[in-house]
N, C-alpha and C positions, 0 to 999 in steps of 0.2 A: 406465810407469816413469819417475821424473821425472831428470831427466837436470841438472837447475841448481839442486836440493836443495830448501830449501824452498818457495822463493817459487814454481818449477816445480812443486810437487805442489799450492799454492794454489789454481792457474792453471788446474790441470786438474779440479780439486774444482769450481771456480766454472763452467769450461765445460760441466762434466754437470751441473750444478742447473741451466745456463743452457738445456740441452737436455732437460729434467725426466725425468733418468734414474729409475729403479725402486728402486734400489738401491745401495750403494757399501760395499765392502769395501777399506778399507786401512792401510797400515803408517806409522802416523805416524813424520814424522824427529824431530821437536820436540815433547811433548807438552804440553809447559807453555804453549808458546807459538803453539799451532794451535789449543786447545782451543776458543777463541772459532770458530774454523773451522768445526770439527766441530760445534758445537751451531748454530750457523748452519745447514750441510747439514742434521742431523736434523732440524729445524722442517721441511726440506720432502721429504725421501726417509728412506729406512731406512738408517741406516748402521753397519757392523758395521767391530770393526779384527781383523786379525788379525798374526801375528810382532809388533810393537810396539804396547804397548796407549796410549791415552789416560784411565787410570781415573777422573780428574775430569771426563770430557766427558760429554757426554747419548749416548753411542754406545748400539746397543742390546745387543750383546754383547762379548766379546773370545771371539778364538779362537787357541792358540797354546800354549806351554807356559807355565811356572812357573820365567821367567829363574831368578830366585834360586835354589831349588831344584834349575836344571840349572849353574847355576855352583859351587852345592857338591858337585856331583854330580864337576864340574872339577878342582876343588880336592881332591876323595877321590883321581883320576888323580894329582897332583902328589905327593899322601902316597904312592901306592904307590910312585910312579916314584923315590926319595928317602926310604926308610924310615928313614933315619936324619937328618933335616933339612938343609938347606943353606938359600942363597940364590937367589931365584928373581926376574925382572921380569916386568910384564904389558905387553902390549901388546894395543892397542884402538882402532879407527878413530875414536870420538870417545864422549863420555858424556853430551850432551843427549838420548838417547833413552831411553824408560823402560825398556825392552829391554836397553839396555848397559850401562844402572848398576846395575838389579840381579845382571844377570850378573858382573860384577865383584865385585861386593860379597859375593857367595855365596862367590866363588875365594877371599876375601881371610879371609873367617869361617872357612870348610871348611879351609883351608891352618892357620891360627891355632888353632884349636880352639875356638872361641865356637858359644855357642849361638845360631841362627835370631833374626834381627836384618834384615828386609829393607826396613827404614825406616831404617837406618843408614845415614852415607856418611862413608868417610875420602877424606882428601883424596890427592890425585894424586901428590904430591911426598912425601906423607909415607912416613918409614922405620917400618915394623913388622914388631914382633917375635914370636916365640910358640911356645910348643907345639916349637921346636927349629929356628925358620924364620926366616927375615928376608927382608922383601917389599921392595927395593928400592925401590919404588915404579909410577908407570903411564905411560908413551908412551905419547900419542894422534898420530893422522895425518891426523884428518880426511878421510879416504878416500883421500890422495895416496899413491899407491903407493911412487913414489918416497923420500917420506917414511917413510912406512914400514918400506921396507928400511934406510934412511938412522938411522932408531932403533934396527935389530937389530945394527946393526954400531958403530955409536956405544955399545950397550950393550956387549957385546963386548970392545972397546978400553975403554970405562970399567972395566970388573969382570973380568980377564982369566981368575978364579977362578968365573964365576957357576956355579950349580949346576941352575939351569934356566929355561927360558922360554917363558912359554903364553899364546900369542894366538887373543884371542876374539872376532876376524870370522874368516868364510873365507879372506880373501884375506891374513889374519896371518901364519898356517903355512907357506904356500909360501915369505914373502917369509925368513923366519926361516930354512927351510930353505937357503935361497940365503948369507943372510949364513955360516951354519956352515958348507957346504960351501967358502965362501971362505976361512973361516977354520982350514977343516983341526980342524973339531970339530965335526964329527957324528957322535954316537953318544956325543961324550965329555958336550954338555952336552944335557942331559936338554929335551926340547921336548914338551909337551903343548898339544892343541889344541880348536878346536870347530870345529863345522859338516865337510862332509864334500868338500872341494875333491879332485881327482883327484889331486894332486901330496901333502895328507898323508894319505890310502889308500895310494899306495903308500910315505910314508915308512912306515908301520904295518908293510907287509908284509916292507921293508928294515932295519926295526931303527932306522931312524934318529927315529921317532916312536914315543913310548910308548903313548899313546892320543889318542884325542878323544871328546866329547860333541855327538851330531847330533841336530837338530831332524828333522820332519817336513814340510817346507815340501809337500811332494805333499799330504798331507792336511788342511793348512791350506787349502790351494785348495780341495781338493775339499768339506769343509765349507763354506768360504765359501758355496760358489756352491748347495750343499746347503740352508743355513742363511736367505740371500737367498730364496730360492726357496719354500722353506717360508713365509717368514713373510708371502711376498705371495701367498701363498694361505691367510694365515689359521692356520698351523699354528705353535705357540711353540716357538721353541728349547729344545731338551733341555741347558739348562744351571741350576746351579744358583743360588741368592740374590745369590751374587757376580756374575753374569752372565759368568760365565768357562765355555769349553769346552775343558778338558785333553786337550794332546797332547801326553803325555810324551817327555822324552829319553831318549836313551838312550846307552852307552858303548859304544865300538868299540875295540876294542884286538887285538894281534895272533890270537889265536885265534878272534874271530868278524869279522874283515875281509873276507875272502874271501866270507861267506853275505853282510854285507852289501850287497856290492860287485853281488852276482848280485840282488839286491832290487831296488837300484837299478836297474839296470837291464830287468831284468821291468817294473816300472815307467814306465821312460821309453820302451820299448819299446811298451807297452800304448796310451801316450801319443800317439805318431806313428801 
């Protein structure tokens, strides 16, 4: 797990060709700007991405879901939570990942009412309108936590009226949660989220989160190393033309939290 962003994930790409690994599964930060990376590594191992794809690299699969798809999936969360429109901000650790721009970009169509468009991109600062909504625009934090909070509560204090707020890393929701709790509006402003962090499970269960949209990182892995494995034994990946292996999202919202919650854990339990 590269710990100093990209130049760290370089580093350890080049240590395993330098140690002529078998295989390498990973989640690019940067896809535009690795891509020479990745077609480097595949010339001399098998390399597969999965959570964040690289689609112009020579990878030989992706494995992961359908960002776009699972951000509209997001953005259907926003319509119900808001049946009658308002004002809503996103918040997002950063969008040079191919991973987080199209998740974004689904929330921003699905919220709007456009049709499937995931070669689209508006930009970060722009105000949009639609369908009975108004998208304030996007905070990014670049993973700074700090920041992060520092943008929910800057939001907050700018739009004392906002109508909702849906952060699309994990570590978005808790922090969002924090700034409402401060601000003595939780439950008033409406917070939708992704990914399945401990802290918006239980706002789900407290009413203070409407839903989220969770990936399957457990069966990313477990494909990965399924999929490696396979193919250094000669066996091709069960994927299709696109060289994509779908793992879909799925919504959590208060009536199925709970089974979730026991998944997970069966799961990580199975794990240890």
């Amino acid at each position: 797990m590269p710990a100093e962003g990209i130049s760290d994930q370089k580093r350890m790409i080049e240590d395993l060709l330098t140690r002529g690994i078998d295989g390498i599964a990973l989640s690019p930060i940067d896809p535009t700007n690795q891509t020479d990376l990745i077609n480097t590594a595949a010339k001399k191992t098998k390399v597969i991405t999965h959570d964040s794809d690289a689609p112009q690299s020579d990878r030989l699969l992706y494995i992961g879901m359908d960002n776009y798809k699972a951000g509209r999936m997001c953005g259907e969360l926003v319509r119900e939570a808001m049946p009658k429109g308002g004002t809503l901000m996103i918040f997002i650790g950063r969008l040079e990942q191919d991973n987080a721009k199209r998740r974004r970009q689904g929330v921003i169509d699905a919220v709007l009412g456009r049709p499937d468009d995931s070669n689209h991109f508006d930009e970060t600062s722009a105000v949009l309108e639609g369908n009975g909504f108004k998208i304030l625009g996007t905070l990014t934090d670049q993973f700074d936590r700090a920041k992060g909070k520092a943008n929910a509560e800057d939001a907050l204090a700018k739009y004392p009226d906002i109508g909702c707020m849906v952060g699309l890393f994990a570590y978005n929701p808790p922090l969002i949660l924090e700034a409402l709790s401060q601000s003595n509006k939780l439950g008033t402003v409406k917070l939708v989220a992704f990914d399945e962090d401990d802290a918006t499970l239980d706002g789900i269960e407290k009413g203070n989160v409407f839903g989220t949209v969770v990936q399957d990182p457990y069966m990313y892995g477990y494909k990965s190393i399924e999929v490696l494995s396979g193919l250094l034994n000669g066996k091709p990946a069960a994927a299709g033309a696109d060289k994509f292996l779908d793992i879909p999202a799925r919504k959590i919202r208060k009536e199925n939290v709970v089974v979730f919650r026991t998944e997970l854990k069966t799961r990580l339990g199975a794990a240890q």
